[in-house]
PLY file of the C-alpha trace (Angstrom):
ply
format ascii 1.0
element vertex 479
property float x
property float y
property float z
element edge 478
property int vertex1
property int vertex2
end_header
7.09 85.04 22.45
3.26 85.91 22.75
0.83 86.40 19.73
-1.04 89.40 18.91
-3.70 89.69 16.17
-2.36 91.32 13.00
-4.91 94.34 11.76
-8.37 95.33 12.46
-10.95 94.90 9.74
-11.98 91.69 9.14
-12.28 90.03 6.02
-10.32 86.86 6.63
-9.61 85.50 9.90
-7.53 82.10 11.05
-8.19 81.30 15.05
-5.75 78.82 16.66
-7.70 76.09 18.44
-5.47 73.17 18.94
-1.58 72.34 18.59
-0.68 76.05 19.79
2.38 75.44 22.08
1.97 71.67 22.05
2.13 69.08 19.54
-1.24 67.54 19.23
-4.91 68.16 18.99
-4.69 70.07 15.53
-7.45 72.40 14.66
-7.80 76.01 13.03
-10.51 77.87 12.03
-10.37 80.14 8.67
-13.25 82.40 8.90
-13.71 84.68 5.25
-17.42 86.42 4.00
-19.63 83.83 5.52
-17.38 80.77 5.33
-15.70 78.91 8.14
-13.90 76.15 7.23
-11.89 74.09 9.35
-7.99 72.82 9.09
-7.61 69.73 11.06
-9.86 68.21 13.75
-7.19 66.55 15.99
-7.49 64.36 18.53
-5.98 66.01 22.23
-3.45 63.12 23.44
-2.46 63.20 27.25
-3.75 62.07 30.56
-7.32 60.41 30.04
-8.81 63.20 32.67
-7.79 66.15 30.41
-8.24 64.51 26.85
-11.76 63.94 27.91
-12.18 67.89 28.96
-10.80 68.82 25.54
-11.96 66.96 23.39
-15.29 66.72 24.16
-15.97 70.55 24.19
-15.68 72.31 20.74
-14.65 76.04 21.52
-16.90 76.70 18.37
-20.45 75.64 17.36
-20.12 72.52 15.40
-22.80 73.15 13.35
-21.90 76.65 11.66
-18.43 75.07 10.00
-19.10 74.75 6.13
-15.82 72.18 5.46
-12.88 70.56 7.08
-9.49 69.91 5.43
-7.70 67.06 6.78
-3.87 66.97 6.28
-3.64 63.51 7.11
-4.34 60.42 9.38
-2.62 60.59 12.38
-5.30 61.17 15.30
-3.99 64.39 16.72
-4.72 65.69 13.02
-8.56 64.12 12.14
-9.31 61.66 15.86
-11.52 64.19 16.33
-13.84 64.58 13.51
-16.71 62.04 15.26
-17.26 64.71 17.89
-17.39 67.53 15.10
-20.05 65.67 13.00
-22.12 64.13 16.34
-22.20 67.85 17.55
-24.19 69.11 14.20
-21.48 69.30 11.43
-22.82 67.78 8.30
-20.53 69.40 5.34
-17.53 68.00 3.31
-14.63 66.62 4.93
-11.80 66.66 2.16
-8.86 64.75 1.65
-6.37 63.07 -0.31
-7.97 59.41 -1.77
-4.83 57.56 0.78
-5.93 59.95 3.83
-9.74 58.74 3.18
-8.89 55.09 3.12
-6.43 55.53 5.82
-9.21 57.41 7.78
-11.62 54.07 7.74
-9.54 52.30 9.68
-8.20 54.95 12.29
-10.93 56.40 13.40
-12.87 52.76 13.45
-9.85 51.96 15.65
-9.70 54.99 18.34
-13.45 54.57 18.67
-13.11 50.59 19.62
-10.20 51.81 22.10
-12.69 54.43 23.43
-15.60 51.90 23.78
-12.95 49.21 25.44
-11.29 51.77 27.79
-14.99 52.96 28.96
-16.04 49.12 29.33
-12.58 48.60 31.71
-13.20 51.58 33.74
-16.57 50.90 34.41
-15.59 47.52 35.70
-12.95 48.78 37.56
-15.69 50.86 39.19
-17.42 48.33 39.96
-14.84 46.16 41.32
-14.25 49.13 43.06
-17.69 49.48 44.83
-18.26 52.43 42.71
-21.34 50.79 40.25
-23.85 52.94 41.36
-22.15 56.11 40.07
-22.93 57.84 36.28
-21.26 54.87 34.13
-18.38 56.57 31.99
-19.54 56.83 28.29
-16.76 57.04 25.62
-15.90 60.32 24.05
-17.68 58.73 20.45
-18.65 55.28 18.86
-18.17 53.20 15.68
-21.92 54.48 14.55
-20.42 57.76 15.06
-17.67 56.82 13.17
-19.51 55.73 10.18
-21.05 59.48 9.83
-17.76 61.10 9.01
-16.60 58.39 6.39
-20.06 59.85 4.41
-19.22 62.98 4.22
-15.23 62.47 3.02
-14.87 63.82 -0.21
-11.25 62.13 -1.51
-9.51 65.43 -4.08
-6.59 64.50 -5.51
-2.79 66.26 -4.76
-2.64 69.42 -7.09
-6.40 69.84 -8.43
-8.01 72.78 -7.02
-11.22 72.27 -5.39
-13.90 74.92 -4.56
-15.74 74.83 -1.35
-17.88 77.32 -2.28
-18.16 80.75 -4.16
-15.72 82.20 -0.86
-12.67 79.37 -0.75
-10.62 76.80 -2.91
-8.14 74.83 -2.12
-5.23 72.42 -3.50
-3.70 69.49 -1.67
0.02 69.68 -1.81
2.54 66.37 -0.51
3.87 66.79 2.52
6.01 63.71 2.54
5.41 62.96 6.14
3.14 59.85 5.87
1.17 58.07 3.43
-1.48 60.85 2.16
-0.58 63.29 3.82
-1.20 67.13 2.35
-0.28 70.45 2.80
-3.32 72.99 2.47
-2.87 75.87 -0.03
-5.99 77.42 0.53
-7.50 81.13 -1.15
-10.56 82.62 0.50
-12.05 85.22 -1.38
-11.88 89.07 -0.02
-13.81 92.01 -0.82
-11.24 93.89 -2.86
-8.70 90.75 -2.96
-8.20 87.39 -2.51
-5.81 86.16 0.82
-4.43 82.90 0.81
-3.22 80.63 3.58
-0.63 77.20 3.47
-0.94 75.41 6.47
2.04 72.97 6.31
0.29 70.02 8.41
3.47 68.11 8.88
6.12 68.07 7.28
8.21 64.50 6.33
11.84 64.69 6.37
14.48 64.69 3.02
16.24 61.11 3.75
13.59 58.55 4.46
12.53 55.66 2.72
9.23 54.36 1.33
7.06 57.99 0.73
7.53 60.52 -1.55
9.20 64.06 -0.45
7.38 66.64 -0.03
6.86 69.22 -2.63
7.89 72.99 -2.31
6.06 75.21 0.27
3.50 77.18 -1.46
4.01 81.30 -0.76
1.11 82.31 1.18
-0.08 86.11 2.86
-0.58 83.70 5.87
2.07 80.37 6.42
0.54 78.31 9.48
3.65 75.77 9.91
4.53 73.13 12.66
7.63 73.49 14.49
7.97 70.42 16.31
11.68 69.46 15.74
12.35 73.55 15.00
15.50 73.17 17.15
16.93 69.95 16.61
18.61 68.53 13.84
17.77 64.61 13.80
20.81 61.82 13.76
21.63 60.35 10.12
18.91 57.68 9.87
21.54 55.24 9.24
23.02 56.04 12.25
20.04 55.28 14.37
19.20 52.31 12.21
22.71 50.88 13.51
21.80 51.60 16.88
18.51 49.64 16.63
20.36 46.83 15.05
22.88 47.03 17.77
20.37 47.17 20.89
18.39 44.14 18.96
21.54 41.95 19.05
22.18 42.63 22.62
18.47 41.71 23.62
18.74 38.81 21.51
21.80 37.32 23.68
20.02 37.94 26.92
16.43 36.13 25.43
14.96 38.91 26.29
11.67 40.08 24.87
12.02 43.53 23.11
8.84 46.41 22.63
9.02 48.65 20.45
5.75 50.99 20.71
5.16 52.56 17.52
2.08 54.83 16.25
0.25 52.25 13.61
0.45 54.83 11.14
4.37 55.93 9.72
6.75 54.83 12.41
5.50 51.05 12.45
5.99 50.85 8.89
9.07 52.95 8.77
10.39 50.16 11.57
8.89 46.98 9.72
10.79 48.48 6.38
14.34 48.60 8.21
13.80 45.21 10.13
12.87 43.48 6.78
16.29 45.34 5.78
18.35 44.58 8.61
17.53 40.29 8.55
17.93 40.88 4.53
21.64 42.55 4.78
22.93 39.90 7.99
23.26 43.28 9.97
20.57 41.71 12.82
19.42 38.33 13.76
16.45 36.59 12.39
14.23 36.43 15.42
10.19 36.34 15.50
8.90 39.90 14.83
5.14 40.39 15.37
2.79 43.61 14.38
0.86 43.29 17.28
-1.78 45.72 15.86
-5.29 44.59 13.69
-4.75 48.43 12.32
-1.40 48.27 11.63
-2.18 45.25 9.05
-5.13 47.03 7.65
-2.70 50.40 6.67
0.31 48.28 5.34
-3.19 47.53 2.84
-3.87 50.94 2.09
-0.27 51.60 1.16
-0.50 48.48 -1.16
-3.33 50.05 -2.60
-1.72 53.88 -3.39
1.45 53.34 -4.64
1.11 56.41 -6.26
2.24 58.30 -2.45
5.55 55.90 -2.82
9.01 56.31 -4.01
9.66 54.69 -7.37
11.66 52.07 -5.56
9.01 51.03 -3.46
6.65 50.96 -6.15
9.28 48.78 -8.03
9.57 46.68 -4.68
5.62 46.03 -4.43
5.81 45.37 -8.64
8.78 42.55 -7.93
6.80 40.65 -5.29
9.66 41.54 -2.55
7.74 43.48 -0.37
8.54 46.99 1.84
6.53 46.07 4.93
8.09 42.86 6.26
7.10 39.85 3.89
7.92 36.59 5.35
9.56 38.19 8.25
6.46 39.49 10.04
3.61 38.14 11.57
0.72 40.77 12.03
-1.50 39.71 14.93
-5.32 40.36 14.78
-6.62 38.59 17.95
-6.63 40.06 20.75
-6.26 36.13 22.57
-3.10 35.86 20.29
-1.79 39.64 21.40
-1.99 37.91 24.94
-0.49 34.96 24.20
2.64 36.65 22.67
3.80 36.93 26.79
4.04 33.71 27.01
5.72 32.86 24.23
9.16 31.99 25.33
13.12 32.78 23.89
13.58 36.44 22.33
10.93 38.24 20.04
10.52 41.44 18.89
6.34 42.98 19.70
5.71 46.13 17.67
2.44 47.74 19.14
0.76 50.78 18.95
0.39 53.27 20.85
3.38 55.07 19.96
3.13 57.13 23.58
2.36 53.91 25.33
-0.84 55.05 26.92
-3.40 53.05 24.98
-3.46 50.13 22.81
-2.17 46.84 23.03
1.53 47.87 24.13
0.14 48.83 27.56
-0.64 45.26 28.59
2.88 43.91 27.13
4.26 46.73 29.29
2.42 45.62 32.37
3.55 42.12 31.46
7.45 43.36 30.83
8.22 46.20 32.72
9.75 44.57 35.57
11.92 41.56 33.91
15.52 43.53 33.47
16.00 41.10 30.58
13.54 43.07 28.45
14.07 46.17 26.41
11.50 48.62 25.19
13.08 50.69 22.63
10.74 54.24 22.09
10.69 55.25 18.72
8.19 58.17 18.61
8.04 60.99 20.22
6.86 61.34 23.98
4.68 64.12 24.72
4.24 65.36 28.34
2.18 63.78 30.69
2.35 60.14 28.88
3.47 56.97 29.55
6.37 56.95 27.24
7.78 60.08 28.61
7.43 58.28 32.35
9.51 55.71 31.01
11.88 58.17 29.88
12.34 60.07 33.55
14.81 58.46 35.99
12.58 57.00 38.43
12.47 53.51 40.15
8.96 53.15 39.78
6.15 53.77 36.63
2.36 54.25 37.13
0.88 52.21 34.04
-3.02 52.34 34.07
-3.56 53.13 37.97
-0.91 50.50 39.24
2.62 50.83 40.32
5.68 48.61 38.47
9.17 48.37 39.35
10.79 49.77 36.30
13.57 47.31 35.78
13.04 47.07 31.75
15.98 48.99 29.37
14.53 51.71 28.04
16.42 53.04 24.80
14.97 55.95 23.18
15.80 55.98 19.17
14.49 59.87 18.25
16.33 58.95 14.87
13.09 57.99 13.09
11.23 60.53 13.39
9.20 61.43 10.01
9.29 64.98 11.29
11.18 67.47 9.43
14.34 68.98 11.59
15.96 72.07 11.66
17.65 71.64 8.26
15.00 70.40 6.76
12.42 73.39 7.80
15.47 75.80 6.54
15.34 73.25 3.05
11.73 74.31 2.90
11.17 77.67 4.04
14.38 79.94 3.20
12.98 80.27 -0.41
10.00 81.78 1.00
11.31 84.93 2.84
9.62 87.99 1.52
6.67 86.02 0.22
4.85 85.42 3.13
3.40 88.38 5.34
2.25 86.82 8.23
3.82 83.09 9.82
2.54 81.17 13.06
4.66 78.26 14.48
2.14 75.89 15.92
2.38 71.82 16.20
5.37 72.47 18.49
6.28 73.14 22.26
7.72 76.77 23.23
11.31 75.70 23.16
11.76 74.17 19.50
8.88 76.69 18.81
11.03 79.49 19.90
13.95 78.26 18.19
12.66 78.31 14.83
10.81 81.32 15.12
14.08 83.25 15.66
15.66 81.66 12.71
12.91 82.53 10.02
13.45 86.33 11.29
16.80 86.13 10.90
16.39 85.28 7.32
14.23 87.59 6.41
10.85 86.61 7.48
8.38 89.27 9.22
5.68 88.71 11.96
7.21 85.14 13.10
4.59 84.55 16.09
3.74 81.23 18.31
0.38 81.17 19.12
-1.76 80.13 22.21
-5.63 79.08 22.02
-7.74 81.17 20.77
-5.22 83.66 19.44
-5.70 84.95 15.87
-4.42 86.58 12.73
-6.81 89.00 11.07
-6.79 90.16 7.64
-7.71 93.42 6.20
-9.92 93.75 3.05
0 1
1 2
2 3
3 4
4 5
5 6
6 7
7 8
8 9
9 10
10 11
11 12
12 13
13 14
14 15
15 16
16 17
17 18
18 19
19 20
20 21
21 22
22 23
23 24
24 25
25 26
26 27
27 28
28 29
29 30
30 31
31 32
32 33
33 34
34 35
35 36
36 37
37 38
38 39
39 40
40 41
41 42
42 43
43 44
44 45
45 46
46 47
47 48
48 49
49 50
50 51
51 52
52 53
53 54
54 55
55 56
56 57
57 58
58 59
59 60
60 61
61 62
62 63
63 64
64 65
65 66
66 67
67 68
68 69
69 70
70 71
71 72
72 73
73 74
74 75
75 76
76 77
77 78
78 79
79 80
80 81
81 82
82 83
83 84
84 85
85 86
86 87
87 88
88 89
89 90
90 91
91 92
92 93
93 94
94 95
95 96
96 97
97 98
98 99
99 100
100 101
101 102
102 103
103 104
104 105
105 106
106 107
107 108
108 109
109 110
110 111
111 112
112 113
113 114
114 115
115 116
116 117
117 118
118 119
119 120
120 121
121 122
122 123
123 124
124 125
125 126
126 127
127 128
128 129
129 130
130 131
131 132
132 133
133 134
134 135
135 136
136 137
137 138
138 139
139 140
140 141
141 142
142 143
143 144
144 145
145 146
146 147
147 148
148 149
149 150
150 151
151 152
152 153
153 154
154 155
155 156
156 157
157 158
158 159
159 160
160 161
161 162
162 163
163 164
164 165
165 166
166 167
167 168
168 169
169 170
170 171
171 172
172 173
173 174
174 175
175 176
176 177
177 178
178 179
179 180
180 181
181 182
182 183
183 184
184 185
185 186
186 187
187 188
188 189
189 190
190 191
191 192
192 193
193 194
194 195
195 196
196 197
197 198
198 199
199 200
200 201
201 202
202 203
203 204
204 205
205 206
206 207
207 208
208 209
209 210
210 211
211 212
212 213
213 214
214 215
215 216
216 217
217 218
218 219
219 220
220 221
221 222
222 223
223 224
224 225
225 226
226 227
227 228
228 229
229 230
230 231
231 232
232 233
233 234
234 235
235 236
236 237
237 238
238 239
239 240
240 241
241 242
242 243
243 244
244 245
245 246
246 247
247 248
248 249
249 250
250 251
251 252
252 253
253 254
254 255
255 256
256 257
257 258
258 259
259 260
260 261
261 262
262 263
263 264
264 265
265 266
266 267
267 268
268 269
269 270
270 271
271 272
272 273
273 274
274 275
275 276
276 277
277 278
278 279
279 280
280 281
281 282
282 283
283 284
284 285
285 286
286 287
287 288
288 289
289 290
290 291
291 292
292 293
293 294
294 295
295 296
296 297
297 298
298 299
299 300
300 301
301 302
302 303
303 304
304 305
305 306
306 307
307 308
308 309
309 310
310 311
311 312
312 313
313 314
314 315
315 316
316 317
317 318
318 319
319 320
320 321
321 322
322 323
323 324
324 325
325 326
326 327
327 328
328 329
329 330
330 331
331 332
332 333
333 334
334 335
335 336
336 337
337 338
338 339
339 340
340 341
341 342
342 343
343 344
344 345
345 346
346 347
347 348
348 349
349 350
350 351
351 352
352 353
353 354
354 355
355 356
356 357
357 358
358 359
359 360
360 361
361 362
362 363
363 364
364 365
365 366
366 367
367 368
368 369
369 370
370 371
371 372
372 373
373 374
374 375
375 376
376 377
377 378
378 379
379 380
380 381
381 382
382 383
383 384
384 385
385 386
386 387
387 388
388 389
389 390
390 391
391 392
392 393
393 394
394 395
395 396
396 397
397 398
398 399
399 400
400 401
401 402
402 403
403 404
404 405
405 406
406 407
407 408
408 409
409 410
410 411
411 412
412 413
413 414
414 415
415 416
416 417
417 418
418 419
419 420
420 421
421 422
422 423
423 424
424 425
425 426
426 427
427 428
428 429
429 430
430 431
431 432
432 433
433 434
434 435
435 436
436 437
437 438
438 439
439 440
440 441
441 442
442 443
443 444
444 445
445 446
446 447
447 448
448 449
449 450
450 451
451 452
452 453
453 454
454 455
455 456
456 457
457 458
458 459
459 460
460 461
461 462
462 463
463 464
464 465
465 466
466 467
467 468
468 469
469 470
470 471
471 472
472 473
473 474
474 475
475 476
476 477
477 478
């Protein structure tokens, strides 16, 4: 299903720059009067050879965007906002007050992994006989980091908030992690006003810890993800069992179990249920570790906004008992300790980020595991082409893990149960009620199957000018 552009005059345009056909890198462009404001400023995640070609060209000068909207934390949806400001963008960057806090310490993070990965590949290159090449420079730094936390400007869920005489905005929840927004935005026309919701994710209806997210607001123009648009996910209890199950089984064999997690939502969605699990006598009581200095800085932030959590949480955090682990969890900040953790013998659990296994500190507890058949690595995210944790998924003897070959002897069990993603039923949950309120609707955050899939659904009920975009495509609206 290709996209087209909608009708010719211009008033108000939206141009599809990133997560069109695949699920990361988010970034679209509103363009209405003389206002360009961005939605998202993702971070591209695959190979380290293509990342670095796409995210370190903008396909639009930086330094003509008047605002960016950030729908929340994860990197595919704001890792790229360092490259925006260093290339000339000096305006507003809003936000809920949990995505600004939550933005501190992610983007500080990717741009220490950035500055680390450059150092290792530059000694590799030297090891290599390579030194007197062009040394490889990371795609931005902590200084650069520091720019974009000056301009956030933290707006509150439901207040509307003028960007300027051309476009306002209000932050819906999205219920998909801690802060996170949906984008009801209105961009002034010359006869009339259009208006735009861009869903940024969506959180599912039966999870713990976050609050739902609220009703879809009608829009002329509904930019929505589609990543799970063709699957419905299993019960969460269901796949709770199943971690329970494949944590009792490691446990006999004293073997060490990974679970790679993305520091932000899944880790604490996984801490939450392990806490749980010891609590009801459904698992062992074995040493868990947060392998992760970021992961111990967000279970913070989510002290520090209850106001994004579920009255039981809130009650949880009020009665002392804790929703992120208590007693049961050690968080690790050193890196010497994160190496140490291998040689810590009898069976452990390691939760590490990244949640696609290509950076962070589960890559060297991979290298370290990979091959012992006694270990498990249970994948709890979802594994986007091209990375590590998808190579773990394909039946092959054999993984490439940062330029070197392992025997791939570890049990891999893939738990797609967590997800925080909305599924099938969900996305009918929230969208149904808007058929015939919504003129124009592009599926984007999603690969062409489950793309496809819910595409043809939404026309069936009623919707009109369902498209999936591809880079660069747009929608344009009339005066």
């Amino acid at each position: 299903m290709s996209s087209t552009s909608v009708s010719t005059p211009k008033a108000a345009t939206i141009t599809f720059w990133g997560a069109a056909r695949i699920v990361t890198g988010s970034m679209h462009l509103i363009e209405a009067g003389n206002s360009r404001i961005l939605l998202d400023c993702g971070l591209y995640q695959g190979s380290r050879e293509e990342s670095r070609a796409r995210n370190a060209e903008l396909p639009f000068p930086a330094n003509k965007v008047d605002a960016v909207l950030i729908s929340h934390a994860h990197i595919d949806h704001c890792g790229n906002l360092p490259t925006l400001t260093r290339n000339g963008f000096d305006g507003p960057i809003f936000c809920t007050p949990a995505t600004r806090d939550l933005l501190t310490v992610m983007l500080m993070d990717s741009a220490k992994i950035q500055e680390e990965d450059a150092l290792a590949l530059n000694a590799q290159g030297r090891a290599e006989g390579k030194g007197g090449g062009t040394p490889y420079k990371p795609l931005y730094t902590r200084p650069d980091v520091e720019r974009v936390f000056r301009q956030c400007v933290p707006v509150d869920y439901n207040t509307f908030q003028d960007v300027n005489k051309d476009i306002r905005f209000n932050f819906v929840e999205a219920g998909h992690v801690l802060g996170s927004a949906m984008v009801h935005l209105m961009a002034a026309g010359k006869k009339l006003d259009h208006t735009f919701t861009f869903t940024g994710d969506l959180g599912r209806r039966s999870l713990p810890l976050l609050r739902p997210s609220a009703p879809i607001p009608p829009a002329e123009v509904l930019i929505c993800e589609s990543t799970y648009g063709n699957r419905i996910h299993e019960p969460i209890e269901n796949t709770v069992e199943k971690l329970y199950a494949t944590i009792r089984k490691s446990v006999v064999e004293s073997g060490t179990i990974l679970i790679p997690a993305f520091s932000l939502g899944r880790t604490q969605l996984i801490i939450h249920y392990l806490q749980r699990g010891i609590e009801s006598g459904r698992m062992p009581r074995v040493p868990i570790f947060v392998d992760s200095p970021l992961a111990a800085n967000i279970t913070e932030v989510h002290e520090r906004h209850p106001e994004c959590l579920t009255d039981e949480a809130q009650k949880s955090l009020k009665d002392g008992i804790g929703i992120l682990g208590g007693d049961y969890v050690q968080y690790i900040r050193e890196f010497e300790d994160s190496l140490r953790l291998n040689n810590m013998p009898g069976p452990k659990i390691i939760i590490a980020s990244s949640g696609m296994c290509d950076a962070g500190r589960i890559v060297h507890h991979l290298r370290r595991n990979v091959d012992d058949p006694r270990c498990t690595v249970i994948l709890v995210s979802y594994q986007a082409q091209g990375t590590t944790g998808r190579r773990l998924l394909e039946n092959s003897p054999t993984i490439r893990i940062q330029g070197r070959d392992y025997q791939k002897w570890i049990k891999v069990v893939h738990l797609d149960g967590f997800s925080g993603h909305a599924d099938r039923n969900d996305f009918m949950a929230y969208l149904e009620p808007l058929a015939g309120q919504v003129a124009h609707t592009r599926l984007i955050h999603g690969e062409k199957e489950p793309a496809e899939a819910l595409a043809a659904m939404l026309l069936e009920r009623g919707f009109t000018d369902v498209q999936i975009p591809t880079p660069g495509d747009k929608v344009e609206l009339g005066d």
